[in-house]
DSSP file (Angstrom, degrees, kcal/mol; ACC not computed):
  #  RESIDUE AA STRUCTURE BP1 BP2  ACC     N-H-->O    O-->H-N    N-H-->O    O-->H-N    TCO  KAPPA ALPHA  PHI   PSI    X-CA   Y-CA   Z-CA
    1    1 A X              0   0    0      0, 0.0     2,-0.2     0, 0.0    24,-0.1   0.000 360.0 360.0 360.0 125.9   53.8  251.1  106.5
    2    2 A X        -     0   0    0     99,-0.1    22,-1.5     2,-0.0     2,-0.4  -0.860 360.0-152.4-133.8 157.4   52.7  248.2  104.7
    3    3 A X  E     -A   23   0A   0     99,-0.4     2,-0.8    -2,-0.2   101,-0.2  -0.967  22.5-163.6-138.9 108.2   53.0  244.2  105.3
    4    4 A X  E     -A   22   0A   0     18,-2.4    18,-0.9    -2,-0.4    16,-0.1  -0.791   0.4-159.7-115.3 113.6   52.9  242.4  101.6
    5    5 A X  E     +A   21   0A   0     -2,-0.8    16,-0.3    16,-0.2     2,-0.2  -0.101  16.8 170.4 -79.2 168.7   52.1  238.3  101.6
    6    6 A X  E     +A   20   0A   0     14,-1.5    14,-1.9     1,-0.1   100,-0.1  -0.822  37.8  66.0-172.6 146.5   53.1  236.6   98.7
    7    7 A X        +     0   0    0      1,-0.4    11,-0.5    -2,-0.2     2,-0.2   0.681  54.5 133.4 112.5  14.7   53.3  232.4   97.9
    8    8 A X        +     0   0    0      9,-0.1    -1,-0.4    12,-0.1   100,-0.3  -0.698  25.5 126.1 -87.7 169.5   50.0  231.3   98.0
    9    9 A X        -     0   0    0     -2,-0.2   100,-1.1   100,-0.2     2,-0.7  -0.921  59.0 -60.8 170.3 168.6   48.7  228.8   94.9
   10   10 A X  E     +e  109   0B   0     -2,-0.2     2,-0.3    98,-0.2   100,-0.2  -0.855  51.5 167.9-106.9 142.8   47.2  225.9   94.3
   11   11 A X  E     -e  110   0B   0     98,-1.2   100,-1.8    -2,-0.7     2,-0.2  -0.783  33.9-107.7-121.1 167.7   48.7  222.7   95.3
   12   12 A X  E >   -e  111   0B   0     -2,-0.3     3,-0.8    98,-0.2    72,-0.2  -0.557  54.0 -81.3 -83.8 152.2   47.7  219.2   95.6
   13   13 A X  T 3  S+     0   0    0     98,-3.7    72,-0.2     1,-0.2    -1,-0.1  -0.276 117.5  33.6 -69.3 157.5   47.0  217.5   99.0
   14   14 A X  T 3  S+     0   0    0     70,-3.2    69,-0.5     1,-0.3     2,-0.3   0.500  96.1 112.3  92.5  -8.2   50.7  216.6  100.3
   15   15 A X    <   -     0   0    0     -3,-0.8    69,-2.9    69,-0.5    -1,-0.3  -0.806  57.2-124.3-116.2 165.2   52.3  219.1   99.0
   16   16 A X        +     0   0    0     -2,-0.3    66,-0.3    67,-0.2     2,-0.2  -0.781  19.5 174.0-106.3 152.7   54.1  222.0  100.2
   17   17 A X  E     - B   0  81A   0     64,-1.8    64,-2.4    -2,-0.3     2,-0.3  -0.558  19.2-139.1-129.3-157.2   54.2  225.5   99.8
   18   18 A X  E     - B   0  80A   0    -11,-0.5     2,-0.4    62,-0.3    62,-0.2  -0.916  11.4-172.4 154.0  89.4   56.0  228.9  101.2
   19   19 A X  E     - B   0  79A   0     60,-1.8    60,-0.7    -2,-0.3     2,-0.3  -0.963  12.0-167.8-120.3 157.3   54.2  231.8  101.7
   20   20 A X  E     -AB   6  78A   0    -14,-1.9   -14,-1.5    -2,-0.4     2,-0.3  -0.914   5.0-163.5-121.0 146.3   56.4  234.9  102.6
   21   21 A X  E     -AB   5  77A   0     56,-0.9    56,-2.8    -2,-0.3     2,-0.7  -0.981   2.5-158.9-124.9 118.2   55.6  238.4  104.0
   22   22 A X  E     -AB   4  76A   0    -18,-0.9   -18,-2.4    -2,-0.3     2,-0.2  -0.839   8.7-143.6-126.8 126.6   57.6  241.6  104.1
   23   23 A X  E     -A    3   0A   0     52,-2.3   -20,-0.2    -2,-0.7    -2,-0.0  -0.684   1.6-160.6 -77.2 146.8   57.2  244.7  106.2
   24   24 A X        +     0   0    0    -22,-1.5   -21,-0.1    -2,-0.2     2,-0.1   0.113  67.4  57.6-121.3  16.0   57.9  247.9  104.8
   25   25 A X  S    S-     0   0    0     50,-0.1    -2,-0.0   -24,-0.1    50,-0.0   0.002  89.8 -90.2-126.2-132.5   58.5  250.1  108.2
   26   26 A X  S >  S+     0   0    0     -2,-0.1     3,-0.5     2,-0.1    49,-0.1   0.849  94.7  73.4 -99.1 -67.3   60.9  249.8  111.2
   27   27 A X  G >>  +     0   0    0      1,-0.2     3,-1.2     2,-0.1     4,-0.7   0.293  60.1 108.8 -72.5  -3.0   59.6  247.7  114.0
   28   28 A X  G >4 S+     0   0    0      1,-0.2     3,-4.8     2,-0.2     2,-2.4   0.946  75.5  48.6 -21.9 -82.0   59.8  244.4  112.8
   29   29 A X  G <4 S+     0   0    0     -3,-0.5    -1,-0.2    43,-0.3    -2,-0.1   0.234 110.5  55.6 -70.5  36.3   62.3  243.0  114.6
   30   30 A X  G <4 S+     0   0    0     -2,-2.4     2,-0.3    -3,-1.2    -1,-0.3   0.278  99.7  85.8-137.3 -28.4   60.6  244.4  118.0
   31   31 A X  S << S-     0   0    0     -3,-4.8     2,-0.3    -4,-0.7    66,-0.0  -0.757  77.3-131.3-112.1 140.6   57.2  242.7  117.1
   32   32 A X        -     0   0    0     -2,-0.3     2,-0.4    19,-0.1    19,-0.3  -0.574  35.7-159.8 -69.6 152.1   55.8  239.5  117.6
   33   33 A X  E     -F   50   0C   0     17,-3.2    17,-0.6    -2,-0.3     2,-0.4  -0.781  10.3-177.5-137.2 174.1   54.4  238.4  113.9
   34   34 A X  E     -F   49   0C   0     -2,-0.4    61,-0.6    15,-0.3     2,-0.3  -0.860  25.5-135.2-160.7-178.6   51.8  235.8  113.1
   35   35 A X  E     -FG  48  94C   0     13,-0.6    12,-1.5    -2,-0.4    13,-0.9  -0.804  31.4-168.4-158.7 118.8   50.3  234.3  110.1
   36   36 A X  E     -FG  46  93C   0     57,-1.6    57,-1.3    -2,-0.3     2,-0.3  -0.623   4.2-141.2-109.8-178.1   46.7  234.1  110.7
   37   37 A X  E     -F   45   0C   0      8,-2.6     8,-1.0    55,-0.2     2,-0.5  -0.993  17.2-174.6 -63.6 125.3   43.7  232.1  108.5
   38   38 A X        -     0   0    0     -2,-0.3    53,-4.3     6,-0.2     2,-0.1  -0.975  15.1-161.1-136.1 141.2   40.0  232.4  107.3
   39   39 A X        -     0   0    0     -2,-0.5     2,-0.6    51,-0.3    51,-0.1  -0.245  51.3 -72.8 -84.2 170.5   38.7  229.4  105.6
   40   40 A X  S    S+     0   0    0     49,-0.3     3,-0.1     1,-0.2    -1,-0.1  -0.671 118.1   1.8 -85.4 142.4   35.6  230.2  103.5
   41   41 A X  S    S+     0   0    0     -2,-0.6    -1,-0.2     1,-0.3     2,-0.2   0.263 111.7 101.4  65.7 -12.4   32.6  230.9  105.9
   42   42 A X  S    S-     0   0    0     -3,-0.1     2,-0.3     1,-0.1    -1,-0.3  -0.451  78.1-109.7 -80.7 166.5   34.5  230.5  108.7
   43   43 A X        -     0   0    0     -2,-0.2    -4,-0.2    -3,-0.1    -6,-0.1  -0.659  47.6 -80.5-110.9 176.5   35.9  233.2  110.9
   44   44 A X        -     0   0    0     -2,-0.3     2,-0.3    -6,-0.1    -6,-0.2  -0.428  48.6-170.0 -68.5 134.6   39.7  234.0  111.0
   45   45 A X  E     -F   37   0C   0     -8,-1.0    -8,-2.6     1,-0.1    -1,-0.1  -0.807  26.9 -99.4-164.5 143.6   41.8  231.9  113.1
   46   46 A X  E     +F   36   0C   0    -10,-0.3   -10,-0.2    -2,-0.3    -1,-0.1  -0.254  33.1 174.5 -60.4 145.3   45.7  231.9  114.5
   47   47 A X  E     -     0   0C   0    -12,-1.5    12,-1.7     1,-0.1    -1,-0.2   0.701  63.3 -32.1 -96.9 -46.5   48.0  229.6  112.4
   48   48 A X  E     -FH  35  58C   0    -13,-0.9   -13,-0.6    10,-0.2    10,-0.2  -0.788  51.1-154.3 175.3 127.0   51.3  230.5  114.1
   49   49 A X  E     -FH  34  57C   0      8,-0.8     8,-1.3   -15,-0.3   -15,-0.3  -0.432   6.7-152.4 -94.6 179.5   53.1  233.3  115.7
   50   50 A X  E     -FH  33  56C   0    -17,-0.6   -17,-3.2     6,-0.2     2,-0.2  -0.869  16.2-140.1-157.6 127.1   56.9  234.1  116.1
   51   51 A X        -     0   0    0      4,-1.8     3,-0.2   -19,-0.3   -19,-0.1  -0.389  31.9-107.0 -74.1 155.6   58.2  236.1  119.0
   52   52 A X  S    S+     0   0    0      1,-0.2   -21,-0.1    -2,-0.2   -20,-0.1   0.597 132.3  53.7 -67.3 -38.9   61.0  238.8  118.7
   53   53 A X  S    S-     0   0    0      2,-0.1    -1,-0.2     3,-0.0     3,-0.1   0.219 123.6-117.0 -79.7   4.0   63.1  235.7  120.7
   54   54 A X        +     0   0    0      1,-0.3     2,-0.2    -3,-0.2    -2,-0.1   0.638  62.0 161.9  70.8  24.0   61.7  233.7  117.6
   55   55 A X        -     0   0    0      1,-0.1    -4,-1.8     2,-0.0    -1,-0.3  -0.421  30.5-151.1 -50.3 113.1   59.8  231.7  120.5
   56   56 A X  E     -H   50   0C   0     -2,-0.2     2,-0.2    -6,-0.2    -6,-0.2  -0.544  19.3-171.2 -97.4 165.8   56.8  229.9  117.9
   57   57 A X  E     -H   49   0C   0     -8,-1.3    -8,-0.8    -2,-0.2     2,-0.3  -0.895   6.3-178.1-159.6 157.5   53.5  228.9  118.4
   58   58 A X  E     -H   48   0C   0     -2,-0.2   -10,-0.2   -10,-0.2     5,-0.1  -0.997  29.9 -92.8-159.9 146.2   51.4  227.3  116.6
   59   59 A X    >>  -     0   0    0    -12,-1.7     4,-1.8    -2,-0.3     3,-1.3   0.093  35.6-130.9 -18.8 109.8   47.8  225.7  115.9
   60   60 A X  T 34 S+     0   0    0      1,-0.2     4,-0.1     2,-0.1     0, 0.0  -0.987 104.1  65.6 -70.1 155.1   47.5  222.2  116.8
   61   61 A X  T 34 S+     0   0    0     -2,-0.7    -1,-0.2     2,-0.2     5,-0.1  -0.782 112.9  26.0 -19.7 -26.7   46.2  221.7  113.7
   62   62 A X  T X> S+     0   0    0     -3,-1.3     4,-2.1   -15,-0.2     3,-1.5   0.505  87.1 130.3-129.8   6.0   49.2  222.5  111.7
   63   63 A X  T 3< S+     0   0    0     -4,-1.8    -2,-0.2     1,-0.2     4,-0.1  -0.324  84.7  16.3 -61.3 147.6   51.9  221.5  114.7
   64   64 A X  T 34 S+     0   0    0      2,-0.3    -1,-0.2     1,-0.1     3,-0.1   0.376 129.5  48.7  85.6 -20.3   54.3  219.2  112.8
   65   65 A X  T <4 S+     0   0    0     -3,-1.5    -1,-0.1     1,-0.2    -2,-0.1   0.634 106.9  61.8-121.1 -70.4   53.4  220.0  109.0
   66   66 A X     <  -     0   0    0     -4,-2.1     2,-0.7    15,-0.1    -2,-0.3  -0.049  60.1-178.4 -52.4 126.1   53.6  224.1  109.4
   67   67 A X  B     -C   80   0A   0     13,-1.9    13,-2.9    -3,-0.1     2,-0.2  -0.878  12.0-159.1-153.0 125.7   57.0  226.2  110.6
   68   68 A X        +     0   0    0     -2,-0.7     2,-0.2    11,-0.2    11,-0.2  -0.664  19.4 172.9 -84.0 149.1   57.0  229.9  111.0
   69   69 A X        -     0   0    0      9,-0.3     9,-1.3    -2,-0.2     2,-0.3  -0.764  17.7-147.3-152.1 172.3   60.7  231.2  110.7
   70   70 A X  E     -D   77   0A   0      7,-0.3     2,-0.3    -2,-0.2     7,-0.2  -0.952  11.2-150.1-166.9 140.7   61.5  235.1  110.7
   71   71 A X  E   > -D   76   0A   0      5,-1.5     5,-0.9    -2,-0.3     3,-0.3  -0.735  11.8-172.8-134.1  69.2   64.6  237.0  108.7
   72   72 A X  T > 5S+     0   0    0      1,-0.3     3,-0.7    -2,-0.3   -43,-0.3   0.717  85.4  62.0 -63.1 -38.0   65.1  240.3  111.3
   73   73 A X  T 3 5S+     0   0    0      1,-0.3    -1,-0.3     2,-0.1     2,-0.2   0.988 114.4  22.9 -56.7 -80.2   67.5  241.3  108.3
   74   74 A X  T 3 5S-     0   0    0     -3,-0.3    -1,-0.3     1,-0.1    -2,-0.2  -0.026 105.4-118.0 -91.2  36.1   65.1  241.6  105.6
   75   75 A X  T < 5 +     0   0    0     -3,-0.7   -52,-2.3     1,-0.2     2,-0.3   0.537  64.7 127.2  17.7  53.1   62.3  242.2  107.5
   76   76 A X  E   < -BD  22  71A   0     -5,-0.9    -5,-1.5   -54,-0.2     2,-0.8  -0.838  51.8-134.5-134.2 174.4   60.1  239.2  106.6
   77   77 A X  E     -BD  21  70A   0    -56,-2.8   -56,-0.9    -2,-0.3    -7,-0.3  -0.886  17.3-157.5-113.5 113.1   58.2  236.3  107.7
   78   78 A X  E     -B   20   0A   0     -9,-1.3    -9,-0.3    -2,-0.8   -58,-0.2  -0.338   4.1-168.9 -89.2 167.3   58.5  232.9  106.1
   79   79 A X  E     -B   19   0A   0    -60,-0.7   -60,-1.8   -11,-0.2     2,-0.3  -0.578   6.2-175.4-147.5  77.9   55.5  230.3  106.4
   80   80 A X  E     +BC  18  67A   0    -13,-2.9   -13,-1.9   -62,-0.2     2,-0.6  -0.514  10.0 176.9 -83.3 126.5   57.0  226.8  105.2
   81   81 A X  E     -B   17   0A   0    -64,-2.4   -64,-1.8    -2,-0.3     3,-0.3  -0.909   6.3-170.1-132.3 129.4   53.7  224.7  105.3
   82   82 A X        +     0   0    0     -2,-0.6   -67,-0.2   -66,-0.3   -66,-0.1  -0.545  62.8  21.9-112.0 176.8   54.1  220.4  103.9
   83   83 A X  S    S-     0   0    0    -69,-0.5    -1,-0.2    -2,-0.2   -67,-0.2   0.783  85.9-153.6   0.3  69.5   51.8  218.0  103.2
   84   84 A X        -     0   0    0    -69,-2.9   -70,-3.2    -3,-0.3   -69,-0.5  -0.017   4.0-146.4 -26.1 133.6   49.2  220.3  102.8
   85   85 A X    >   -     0   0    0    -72,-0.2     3,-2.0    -3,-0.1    27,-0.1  -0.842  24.7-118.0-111.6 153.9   45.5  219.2  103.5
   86   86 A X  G >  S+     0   0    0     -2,-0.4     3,-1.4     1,-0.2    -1,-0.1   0.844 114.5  71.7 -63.0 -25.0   42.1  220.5  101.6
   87   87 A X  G 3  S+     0   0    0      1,-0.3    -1,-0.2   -48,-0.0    -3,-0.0   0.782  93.2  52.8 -48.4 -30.3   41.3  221.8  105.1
   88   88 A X  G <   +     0   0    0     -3,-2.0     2,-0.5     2,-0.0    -1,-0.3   0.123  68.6 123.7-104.3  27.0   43.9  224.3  104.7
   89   89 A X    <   +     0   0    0     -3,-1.4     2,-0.3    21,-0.2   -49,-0.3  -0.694  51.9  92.8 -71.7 119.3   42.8  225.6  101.8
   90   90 A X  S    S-     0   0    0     18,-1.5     2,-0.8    -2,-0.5   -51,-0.3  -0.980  73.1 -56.5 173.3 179.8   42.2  229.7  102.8
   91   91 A X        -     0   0    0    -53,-4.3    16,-0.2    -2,-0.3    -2,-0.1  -0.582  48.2-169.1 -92.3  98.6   43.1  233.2  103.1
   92   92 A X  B     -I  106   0D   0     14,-1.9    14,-0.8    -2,-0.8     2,-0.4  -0.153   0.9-164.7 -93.1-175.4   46.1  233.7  105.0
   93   93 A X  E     -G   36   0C   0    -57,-1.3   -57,-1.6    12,-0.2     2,-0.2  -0.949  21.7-133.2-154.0 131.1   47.4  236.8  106.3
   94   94 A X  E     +G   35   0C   0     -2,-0.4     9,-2.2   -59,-0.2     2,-0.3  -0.487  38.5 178.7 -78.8 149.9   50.5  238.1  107.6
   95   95 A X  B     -J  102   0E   0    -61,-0.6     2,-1.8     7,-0.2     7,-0.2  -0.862  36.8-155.2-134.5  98.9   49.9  240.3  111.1
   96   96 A X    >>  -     0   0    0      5,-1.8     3,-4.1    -2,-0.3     4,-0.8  -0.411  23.9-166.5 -96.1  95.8   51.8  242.2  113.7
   97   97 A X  G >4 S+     0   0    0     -2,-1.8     3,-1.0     1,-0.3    -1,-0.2   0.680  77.3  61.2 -14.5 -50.4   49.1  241.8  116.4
   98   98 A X  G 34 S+     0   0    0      1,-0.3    -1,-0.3   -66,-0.2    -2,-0.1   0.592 119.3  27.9 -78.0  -6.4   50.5  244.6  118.8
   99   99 A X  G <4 S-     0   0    0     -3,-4.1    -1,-0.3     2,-0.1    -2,-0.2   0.534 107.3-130.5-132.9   8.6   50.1  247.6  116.2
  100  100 A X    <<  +     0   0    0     -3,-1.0     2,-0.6    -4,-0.8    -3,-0.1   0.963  53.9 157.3  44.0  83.1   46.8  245.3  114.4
  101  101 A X        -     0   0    0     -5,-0.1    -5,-1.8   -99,-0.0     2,-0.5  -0.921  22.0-162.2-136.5 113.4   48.6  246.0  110.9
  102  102 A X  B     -J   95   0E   0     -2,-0.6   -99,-0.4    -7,-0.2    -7,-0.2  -0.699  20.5-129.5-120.2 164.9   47.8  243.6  108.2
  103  103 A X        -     0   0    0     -9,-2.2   -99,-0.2    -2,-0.5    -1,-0.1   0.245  35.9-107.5 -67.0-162.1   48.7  242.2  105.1
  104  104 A X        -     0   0    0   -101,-0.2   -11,-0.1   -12,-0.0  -100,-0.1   0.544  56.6-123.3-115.4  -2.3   46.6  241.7  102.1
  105  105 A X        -     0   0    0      2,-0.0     2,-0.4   -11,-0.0   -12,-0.2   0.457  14.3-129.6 111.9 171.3   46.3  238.0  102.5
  106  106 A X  B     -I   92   0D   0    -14,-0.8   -14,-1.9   -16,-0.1     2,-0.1  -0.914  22.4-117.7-115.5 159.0   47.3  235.3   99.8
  107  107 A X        -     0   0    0     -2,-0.4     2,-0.2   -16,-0.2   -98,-0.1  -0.510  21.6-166.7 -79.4 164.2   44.8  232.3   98.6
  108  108 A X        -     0   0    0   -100,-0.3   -18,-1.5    -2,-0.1     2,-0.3  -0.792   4.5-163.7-150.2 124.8   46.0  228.8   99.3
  109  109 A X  E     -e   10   0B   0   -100,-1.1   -98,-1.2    -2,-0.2     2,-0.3  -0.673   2.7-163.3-121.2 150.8   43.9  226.4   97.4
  110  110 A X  E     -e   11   0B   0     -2,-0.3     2,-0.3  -100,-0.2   -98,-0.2  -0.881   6.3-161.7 149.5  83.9   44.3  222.6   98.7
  111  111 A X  E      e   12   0B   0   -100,-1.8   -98,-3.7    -2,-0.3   -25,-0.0  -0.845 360.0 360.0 -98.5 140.7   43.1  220.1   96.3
  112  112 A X              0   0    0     -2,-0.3    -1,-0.1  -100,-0.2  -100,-0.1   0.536 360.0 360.0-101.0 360.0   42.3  216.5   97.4
């Protein structure tokens, strides 16, 4: 059972990207799902979750720019994230917390 990110790149600051993530078992649509961060040197940090009632949360840091959505169907996890900052330049990673199963992360590069 495998969880594979894909949509990271580099963008300019202001801009948007997409990053998507697909589970490859069963229990998706049963799991809360997350998209977490690690900046370089810094340690890894929540971005946004999505509930199984698709009930978000999210970082104040990225409330407003960032929106987690979820596809029950095709068992994946959208991350639509706009006007990107060089702050959010890192390595995200797709999660389902409750079974600790992770992705392989994608880069997001954030040029000012």
């Amino acid at each position: 059972v495998q969880l594979q990110a894909c949509g990271g790149g580099l963008v300019q600051a202001g801009g948007s990207l997409r990053l998507s993530c697909v589970h490859s078992g069963t229990i998706f649509s049963i799991r809360t799902v997350a998209w977490y961060r690690q900046a370089p040197g810094k340690q890894r940090e929540l971005v946004a979750d999505i509930a199984m009632t698709k009930h978000t949360n999210y970082a104040d840091s990225v409330k407003g720019r960032f929106t987690i959505s979820r596809d029950n169907v095709k068992k994946t996890v959208y991350l639509q994230m706009n006007n990107l900052k060089p702050e959010d330049t890192a390595v995200y990673y797709c999660t389902l917390p409750y079974d600790n199963l992770w992705g392989q992360g994608t880069l997001v590069t954030v040029s000012s």
